[in-house]
ZAFIKOL-571513 format. One line per field, with one value per atom (N, C-alpha, C): atom name; chain; x, y, z. Coordinates in steps of 0.1 Angstrom, whole numbers, plus 5000, padded with zeros to 4 digits. Each point is the difference from the previous one (the first is absolute). Example, Ala and Ser with C-alpha at 12.3 -4.5 7.8 and 13.67 -1.06 7.14 Angstrom:
at	(N;CA;C;N;CA;C)
ch	(A;A;A;A;A;A)
xx	(5132;4991;5009;4996;5009;4992)
yy	(4943;5012;5012;5011;5011;5011)
zz	(5078;5000;5000;4993;5000;5008)
***
This chain:
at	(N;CA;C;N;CA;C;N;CA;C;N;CA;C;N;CA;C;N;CA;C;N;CA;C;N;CA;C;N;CA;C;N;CA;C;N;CA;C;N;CA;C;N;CA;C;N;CA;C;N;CA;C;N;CA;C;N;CA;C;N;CA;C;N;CA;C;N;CA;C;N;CA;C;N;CA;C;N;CA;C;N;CA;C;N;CA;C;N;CA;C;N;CA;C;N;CA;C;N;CA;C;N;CA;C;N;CA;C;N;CA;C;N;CA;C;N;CA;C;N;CA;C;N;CA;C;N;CA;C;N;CA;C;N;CA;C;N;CA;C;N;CA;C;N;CA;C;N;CA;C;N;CA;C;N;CA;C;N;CA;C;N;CA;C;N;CA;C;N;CA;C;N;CA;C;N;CA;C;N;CA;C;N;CA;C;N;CA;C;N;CA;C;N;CA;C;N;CA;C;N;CA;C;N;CA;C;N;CA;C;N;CA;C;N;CA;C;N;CA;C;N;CA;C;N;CA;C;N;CA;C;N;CA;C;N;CA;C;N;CA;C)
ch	(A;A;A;A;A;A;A;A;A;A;A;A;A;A;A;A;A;A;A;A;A;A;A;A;A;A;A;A;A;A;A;A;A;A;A;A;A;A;A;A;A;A;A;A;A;A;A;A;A;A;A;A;A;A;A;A;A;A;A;A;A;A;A;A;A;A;A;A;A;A;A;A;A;A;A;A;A;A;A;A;A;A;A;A;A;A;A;A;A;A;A;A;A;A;A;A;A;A;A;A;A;A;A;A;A;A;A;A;A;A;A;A;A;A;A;A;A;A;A;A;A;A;A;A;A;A;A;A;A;A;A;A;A;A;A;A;A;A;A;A;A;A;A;A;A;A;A;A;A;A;A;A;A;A;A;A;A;A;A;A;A;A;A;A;A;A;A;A;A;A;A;A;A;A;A;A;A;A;A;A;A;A;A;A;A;A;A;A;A;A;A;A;A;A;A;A;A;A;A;A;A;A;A;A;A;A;A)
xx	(6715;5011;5009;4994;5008;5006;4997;5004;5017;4999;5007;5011;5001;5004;5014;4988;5009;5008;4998;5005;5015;5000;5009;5012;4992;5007;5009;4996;5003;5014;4996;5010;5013;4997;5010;5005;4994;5009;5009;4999;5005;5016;4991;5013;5011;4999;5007;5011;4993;5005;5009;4994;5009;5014;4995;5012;5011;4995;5009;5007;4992;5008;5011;4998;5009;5008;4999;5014;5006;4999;5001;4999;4989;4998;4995;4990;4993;5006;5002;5000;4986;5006;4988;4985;5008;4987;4996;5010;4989;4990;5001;4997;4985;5005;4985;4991;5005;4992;4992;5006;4992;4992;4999;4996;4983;5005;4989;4987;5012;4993;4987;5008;4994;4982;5002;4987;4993;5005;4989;4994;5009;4995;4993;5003;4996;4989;5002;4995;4988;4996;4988;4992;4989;4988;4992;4994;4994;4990;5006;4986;4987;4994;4990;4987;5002;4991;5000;5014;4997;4997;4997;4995;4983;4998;4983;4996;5008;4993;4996;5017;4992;4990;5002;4987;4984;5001;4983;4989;4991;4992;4985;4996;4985;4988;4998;4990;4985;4993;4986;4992;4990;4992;4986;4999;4985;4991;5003;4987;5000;4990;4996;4997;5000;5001;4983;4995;4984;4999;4985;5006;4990;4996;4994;4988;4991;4987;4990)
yy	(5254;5007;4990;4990;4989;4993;4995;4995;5006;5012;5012;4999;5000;4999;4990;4991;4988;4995;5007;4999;5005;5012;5009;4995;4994;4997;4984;4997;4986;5004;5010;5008;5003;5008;5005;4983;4995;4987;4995;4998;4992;5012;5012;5006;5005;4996;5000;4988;4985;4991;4998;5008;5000;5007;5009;5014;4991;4988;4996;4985;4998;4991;5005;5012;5005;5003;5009;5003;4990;4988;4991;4991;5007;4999;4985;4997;4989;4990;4986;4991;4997;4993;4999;4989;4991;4996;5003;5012;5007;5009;5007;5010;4994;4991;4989;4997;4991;5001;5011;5012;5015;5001;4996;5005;4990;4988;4991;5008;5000;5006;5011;5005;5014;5001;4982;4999;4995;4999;4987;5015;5008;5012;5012;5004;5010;4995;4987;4998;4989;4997;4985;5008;4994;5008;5002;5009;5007;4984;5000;4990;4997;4985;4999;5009;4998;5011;5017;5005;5013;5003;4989;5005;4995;4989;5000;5011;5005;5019;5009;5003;5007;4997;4990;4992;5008;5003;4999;4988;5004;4984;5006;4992;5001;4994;5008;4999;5001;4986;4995;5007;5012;5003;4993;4990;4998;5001;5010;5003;4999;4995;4992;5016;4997;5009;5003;5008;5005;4998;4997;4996;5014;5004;5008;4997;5004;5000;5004)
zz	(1587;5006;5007;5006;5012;4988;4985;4992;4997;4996;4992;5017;5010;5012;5000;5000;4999;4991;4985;4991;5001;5007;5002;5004;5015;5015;4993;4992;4991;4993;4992;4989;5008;5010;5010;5008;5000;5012;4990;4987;4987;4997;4998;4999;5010;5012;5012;5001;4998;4996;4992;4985;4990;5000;5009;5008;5004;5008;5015;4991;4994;4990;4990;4992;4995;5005;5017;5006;5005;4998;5008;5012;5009;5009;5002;4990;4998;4990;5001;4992;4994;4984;4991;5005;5012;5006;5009;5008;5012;4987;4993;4991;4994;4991;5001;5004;5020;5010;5001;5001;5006;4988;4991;4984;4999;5008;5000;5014;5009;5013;4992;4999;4993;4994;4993;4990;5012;5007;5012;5009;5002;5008;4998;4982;4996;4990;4985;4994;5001;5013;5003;4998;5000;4999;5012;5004;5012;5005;5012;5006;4995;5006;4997;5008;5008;5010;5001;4991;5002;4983;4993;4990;4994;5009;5006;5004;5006;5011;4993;4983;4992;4987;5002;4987;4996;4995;4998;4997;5011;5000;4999;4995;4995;5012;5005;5010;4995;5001;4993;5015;4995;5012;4998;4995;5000;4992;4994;4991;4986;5003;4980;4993;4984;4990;4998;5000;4998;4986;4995;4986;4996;4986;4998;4994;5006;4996;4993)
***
C-alpha cells in the first residue's frame, strides 16, 4: 500500500510540474530540477534500517534435528 502511495504522490508532483511548466509558470530548467527533485524524494528506496525492521530473519533456536529411529 506505502508502495501504490507513493507511486501516486510521485504521479501527482510530475503532473503539477508539468501543469506549471505548460502554463508557464516554470522554465524548462526549473521544471527539470523539480522533476529530478522528485526521484530523490518520491522514487529512492526506503532506508536501510526501516527495511531491516520489515525483513524476515531466520532465528536458529538451538535445536538439532531428531533423527528417526
Amino acid at each position: 500500500m506505502a508502495i501504490l502511495v507513493r507511486i501516486l504522490l510521485w504521479l501527482a508532483w510530475l503532473s503539477a510540474v508539468g501543469w506549471f511548466w505548460h502554463a508557464g509558470k516554470f522554465g524548462t530548467a526549473t521544471a527539470i530540477a523539480f522533476a529530478a527533485l522528485s526521484l530523490v524524494v518520491f522514487a529512492w528506496p526506503v532506508s536501510v534500517a526501516r527495511r531491516r525492521h520489515n525483513e524476515l530473519r531466520y532465528v536458529d533456536m538451538g535445536k538439532e534435528p531428531t533423527g528417526y529411529h
